[in-house]
C-alpha positions as CSV (number, residue, x, y, z in Angstrom):
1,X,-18.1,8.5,18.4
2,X,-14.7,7.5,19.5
3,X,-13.0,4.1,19.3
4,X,-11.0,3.8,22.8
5,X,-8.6,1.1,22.9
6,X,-7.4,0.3,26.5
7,X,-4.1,-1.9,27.4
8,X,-4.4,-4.0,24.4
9,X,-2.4,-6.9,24.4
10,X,-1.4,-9.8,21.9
11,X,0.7,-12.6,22.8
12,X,1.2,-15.9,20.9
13,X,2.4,-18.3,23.6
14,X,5.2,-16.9,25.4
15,X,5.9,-14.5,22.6
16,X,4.0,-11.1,23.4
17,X,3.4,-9.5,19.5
18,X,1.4,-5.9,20.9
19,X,2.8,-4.4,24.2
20,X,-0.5,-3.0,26.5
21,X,-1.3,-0.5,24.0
22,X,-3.4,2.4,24.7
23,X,-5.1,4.8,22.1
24,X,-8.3,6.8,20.6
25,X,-9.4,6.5,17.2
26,X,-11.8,9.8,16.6
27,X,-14.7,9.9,14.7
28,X,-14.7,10.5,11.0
29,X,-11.0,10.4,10.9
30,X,-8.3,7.9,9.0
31,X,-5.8,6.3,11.4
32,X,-3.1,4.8,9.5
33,X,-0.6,2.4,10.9
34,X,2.7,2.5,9.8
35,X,5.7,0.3,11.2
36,X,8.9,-1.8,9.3
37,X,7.5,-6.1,9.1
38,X,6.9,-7.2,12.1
39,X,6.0,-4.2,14.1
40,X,3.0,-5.3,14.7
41,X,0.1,-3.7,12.4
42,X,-1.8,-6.3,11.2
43,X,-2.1,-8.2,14.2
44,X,-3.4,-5.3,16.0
45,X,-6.2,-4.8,13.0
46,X,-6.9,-8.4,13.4
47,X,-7.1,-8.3,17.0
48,X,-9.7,-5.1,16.7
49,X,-11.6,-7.3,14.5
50,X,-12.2,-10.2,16.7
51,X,-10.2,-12.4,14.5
52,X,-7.5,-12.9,17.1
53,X,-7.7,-13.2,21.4
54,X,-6.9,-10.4,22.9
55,X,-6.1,-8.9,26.3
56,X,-7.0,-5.5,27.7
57,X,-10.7,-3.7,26.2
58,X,-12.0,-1.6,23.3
59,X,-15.0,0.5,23.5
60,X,-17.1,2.8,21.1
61,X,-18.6,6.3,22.4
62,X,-17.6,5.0,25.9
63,X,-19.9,1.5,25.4
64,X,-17.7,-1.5,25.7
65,X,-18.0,-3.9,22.6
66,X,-19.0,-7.2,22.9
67,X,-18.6,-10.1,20.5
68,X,-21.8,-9.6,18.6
69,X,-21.2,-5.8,18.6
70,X,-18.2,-6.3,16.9
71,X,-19.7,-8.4,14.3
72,X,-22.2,-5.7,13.6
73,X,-20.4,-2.6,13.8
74,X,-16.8,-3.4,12.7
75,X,-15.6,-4.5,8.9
76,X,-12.0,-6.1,8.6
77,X,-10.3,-6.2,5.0
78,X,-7.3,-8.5,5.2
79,X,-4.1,-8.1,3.1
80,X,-4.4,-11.0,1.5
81,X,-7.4,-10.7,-0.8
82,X,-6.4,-13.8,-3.4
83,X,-9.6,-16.4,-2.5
84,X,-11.1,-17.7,-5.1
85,X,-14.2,-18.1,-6.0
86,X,-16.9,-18.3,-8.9
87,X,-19.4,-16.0,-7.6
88,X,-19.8,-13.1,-9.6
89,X,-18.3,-10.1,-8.5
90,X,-22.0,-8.1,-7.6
91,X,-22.5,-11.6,-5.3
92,X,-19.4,-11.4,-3.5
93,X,-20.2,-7.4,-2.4
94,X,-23.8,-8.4,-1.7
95,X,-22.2,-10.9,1.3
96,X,-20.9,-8.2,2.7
97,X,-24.7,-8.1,4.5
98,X,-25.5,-11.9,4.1
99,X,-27.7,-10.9,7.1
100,X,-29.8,-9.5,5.1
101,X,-29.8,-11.6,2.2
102,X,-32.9,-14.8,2.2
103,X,-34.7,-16.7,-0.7
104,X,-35.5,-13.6,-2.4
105,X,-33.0,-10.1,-2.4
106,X,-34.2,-7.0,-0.5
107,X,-35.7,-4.5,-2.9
108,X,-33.2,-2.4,-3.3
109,X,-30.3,-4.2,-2.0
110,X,-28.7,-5.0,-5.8
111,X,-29.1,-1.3,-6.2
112,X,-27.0,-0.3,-3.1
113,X,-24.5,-2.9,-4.1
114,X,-23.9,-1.6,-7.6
115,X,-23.6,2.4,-6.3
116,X,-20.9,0.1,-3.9
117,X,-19.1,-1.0,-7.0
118,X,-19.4,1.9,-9.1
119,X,-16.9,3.7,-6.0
120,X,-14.3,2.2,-7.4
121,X,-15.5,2.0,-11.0
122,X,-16.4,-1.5,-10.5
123,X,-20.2,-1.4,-11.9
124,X,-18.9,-2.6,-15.8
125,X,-17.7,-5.9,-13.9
126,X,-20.5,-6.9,-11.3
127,X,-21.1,-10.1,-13.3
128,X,-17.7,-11.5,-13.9
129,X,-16.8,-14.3,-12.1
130,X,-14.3,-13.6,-9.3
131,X,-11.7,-15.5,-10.5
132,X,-11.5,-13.9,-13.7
133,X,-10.6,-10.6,-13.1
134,X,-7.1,-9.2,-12.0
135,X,-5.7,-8.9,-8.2
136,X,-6.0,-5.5,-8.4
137,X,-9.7,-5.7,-9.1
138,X,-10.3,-8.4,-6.8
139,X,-8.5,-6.1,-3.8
140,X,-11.4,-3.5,-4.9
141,X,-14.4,-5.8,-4.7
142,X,-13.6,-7.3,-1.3
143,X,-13.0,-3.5,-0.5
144,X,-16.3,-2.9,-1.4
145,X,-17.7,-5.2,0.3
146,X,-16.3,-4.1,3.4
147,X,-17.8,-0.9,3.1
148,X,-21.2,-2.4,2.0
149,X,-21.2,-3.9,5.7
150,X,-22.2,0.0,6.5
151,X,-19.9,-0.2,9.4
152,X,-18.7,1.9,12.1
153,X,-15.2,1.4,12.3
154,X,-13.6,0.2,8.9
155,X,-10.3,-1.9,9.2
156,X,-7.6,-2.6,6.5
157,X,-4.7,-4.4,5.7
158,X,-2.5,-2.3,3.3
159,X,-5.6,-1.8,0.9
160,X,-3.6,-0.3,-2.0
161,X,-0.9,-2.8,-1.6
162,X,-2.2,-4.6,-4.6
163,X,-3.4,-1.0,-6.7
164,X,-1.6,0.9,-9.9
165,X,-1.1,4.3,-8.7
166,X,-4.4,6.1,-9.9
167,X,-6.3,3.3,-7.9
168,X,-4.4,4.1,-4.9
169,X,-5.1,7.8,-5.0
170,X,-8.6,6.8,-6.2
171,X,-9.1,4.6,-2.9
172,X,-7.6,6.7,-0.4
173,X,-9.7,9.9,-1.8
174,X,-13.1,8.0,-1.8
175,X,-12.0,6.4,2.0
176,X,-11.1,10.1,3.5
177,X,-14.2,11.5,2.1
178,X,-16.5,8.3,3.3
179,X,-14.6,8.8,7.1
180,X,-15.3,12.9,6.8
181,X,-18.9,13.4,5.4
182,X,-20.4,9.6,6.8
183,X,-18.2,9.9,10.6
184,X,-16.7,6.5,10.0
185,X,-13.4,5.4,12.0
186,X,-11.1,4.5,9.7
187,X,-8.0,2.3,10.6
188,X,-5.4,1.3,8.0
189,X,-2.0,-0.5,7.9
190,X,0.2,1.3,5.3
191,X,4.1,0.9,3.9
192,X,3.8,4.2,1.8
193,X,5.0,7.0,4.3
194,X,4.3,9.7,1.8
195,X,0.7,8.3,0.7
196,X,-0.1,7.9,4.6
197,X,1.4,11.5,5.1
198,X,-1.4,12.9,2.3
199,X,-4.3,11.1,3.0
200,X,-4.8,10.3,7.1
201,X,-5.7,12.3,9.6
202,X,-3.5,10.7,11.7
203,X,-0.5,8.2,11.8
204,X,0.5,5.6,14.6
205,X,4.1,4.8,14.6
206,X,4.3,0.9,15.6
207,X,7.4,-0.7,16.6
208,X,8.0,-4.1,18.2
209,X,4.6,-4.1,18.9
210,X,4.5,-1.0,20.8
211,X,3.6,2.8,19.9
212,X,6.5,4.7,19.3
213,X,4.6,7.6,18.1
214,X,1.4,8.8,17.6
215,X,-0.5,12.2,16.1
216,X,-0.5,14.4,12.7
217,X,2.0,13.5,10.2
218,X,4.6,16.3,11.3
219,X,5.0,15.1,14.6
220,X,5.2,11.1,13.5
221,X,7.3,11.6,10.4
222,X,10.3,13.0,11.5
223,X,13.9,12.1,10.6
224,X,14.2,11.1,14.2
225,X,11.6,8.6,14.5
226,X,12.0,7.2,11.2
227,X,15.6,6.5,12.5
228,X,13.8,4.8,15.1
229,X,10.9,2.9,13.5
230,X,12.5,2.1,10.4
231,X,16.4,1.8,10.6
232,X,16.7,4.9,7.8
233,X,18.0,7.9,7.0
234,X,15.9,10.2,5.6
235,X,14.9,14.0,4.2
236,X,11.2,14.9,5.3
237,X,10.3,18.0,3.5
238,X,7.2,20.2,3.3
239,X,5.6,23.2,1.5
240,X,3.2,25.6,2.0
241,X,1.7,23.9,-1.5
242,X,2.8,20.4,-1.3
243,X,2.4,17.3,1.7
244,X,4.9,16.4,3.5
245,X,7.4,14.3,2.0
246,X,9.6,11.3,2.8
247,X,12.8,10.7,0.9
248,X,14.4,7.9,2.2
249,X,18.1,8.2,1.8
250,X,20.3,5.4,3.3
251,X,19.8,2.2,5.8
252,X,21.6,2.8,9.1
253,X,22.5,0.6,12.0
């Protein structure tokens, strides 16, 4: 299963925000999108999603995907994850398949939920209200419940932005593991080079809306196209023992 995306464009009024992009998303892989503001990573997750119009075509295993498909088989986690709301926290990751939710709950279903949760360690809070627990917590449920959608290409929005740093590595390790043993296509926007460097399979370099770069984390995060994508200086290093690393050392330009 591949996710093909063919000539993708975004324009708001005469403003064109993604430049007829072209790429593949493989199969059971993390794609993560990295680019300074602006360069255009969220609008192309949001775009993937539906959310947006869109010129150009995306398909999955060759099978273009409609509207409804995209509903079914695609789960977007936006940046922003501050709504409130007073439904308990096991309510809001049960929405995640309000499809299958009537008068009465699926056996099961709770069940499925909770193992959803207790990812993320989650479980001791499934019946706190929403808006009583922190941001952090909150980025984790609605991540939850974008994986309890069981979908087939998985879309976020800087999902660690909001994260202390064992979440972060506690995230990224449970979505590179869900993407390699359950062949999900994972797509990410990310700001930590070195964090995208570790835990992707591959990295998209974005810049005014176009793809500077694209492949493993060597060829992408090179002092050359950082210079590029980012307006920096910087020392990449990497060990036989350790990931690569990015030490940005001074704005240029």
């Amino acid at each position: 299963m591949t996710l093909k995306i063919t000539n993708l464009t975004v324009a708001y009024g005469q403003t064109t925000i993604i430049h007829a992009l072209d790429d593949l998303w493989p199969t059971g892989q993390i794609t993560a999108l990295i680019g300074c503001n602006g360069a255009g990573k969220s609008t192309l997750l949001q775009a993937l999603a539906g959310l947006i119009p869109m010129q150009g075509s995306t398909s999955l295993s060759g099978a273009p995907i409609s509207a409804q498909d995209r509903h079914r088989t695609i789960s977007y986690m936006p940046q922003d994850t501050s709504a409130q709301s007073s439904l308990s926290v096991l309510e809001v990751v049960l929405l995640g398949r309000l499809g299958s939710l009537g008068l009465r709950l699926p056996a099961g279903l709770a069940d499925q939920a909770l193992a959803t949760l207790d990812l993320f360690g989650l479980a001791t809070l499934q019946s706190r209200p929403l808006d009583e627990i922190s941001g952090g917590q909150r980025q984790l449920v609605f991540l939850a419940q974008a994986l309890f959608r069981q979908p087939r290409v998985l879309l976020l929005d800087e999902p660690t932005a909001a994260l202390d740093l064992r979440h972060q590595l506690l995230v990224l390790e449970r979505l590179r593991h869900i993407a390699h043993t359950h062949g999900m296509i994972i797509g990410m926007a990310m700001h930590d080079l070195n964090l995208a460097a570790q835990y992707s399979d591959r990295i998209i370099g974005l810049g005014g809306g176009r793809k500077v770069a694209a492949g493993p984390a060597t060829e992408v995060l090179t002092p050359d196209r950082l210079r590029i994508m980012f307006g920096i200086e910087a020392r990449v290093t990497q060990s036989e023992n350790t990931p690569l690393q990015v030490v940005p050392l001074r704005a240029v330009g």
